[in-house]
C-alpha positions, 0 to 999 in steps of 0.5 A: 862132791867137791870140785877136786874130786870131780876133776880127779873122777873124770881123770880117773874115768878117763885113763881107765878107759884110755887103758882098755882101749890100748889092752884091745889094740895090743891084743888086736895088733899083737896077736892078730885080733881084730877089734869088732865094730859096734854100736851101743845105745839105750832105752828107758829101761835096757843098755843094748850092744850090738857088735859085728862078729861075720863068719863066727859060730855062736859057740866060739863066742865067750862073752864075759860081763861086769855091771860097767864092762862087757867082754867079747871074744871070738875065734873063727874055726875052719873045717877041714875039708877033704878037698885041697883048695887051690887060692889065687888069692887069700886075704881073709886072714884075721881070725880072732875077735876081741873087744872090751867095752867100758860102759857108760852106766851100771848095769845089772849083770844077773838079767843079761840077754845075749842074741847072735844071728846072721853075724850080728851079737846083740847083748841086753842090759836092764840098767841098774836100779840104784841111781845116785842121788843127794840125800838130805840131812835131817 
């Protein structure tokens, strides 16, 4: 690869990852979304997020994936209850959840494993095969 282009890539990389991070802030900011923590690392084989959603049923999380993205969304549901509460103090008020994570490899998008239990979404990915690579001439 030649140097220009390696610059123009990581530039690319670079504002393309600048532009989700501000589609998710403007979600979470705009539409009272909360961006939920993470963390994400990898083994020999699998890239694996772990992502916090406390209080959301594992059926109002809609998770979407790309081989270089992963989605995530929640909405927190109330249930009506007969009893009419009487709040001294509310301040739990952040009911949605969105994040979009660009991720550092490609990642097959046909073995995707998805896990949610006590608050926590643990999604497993089988990295993708195909590596670059130099290939020589003959």
């Amino acid at each position: 690869m030649i140097f220009g282009d390696r610059v123009f890539k990581e530039m690319y990389d670079i504002m393309t990852e600048m532009e989700r991070e501000l589609n998710a802030m403007r979600k979470e900011y705009a539409q009272d979304y909360k961006m939920p923590l993470m963390d994400m690392y990898e083994t020999d084989d699998e890239l694996v997020v772990i992502m916090e959603l406390p209080g959301v049923r594992k059926e109002d999380i809609n998770l979407n994936v790309s081989p270089t993205s992963v989605e995530v969304s929640a909405e927190l549901t109330e249930e009506s209850e007969e009893q009419v509460k009487k709040y001294h103090k509310k301040e739990r008020v952040i009911r949605r959840y969105y994040r979009n994570i660009t991720l550092p490899m490609k990642v097959s998008t046909e073995n995707v494993r998805a896990k949610y239990e006590n608050g926590m979404l643990v999604i497993r990915f089988k990295k993708e095969a195909g590596e670059k690579r130099r290939v020589e001439i003959q």
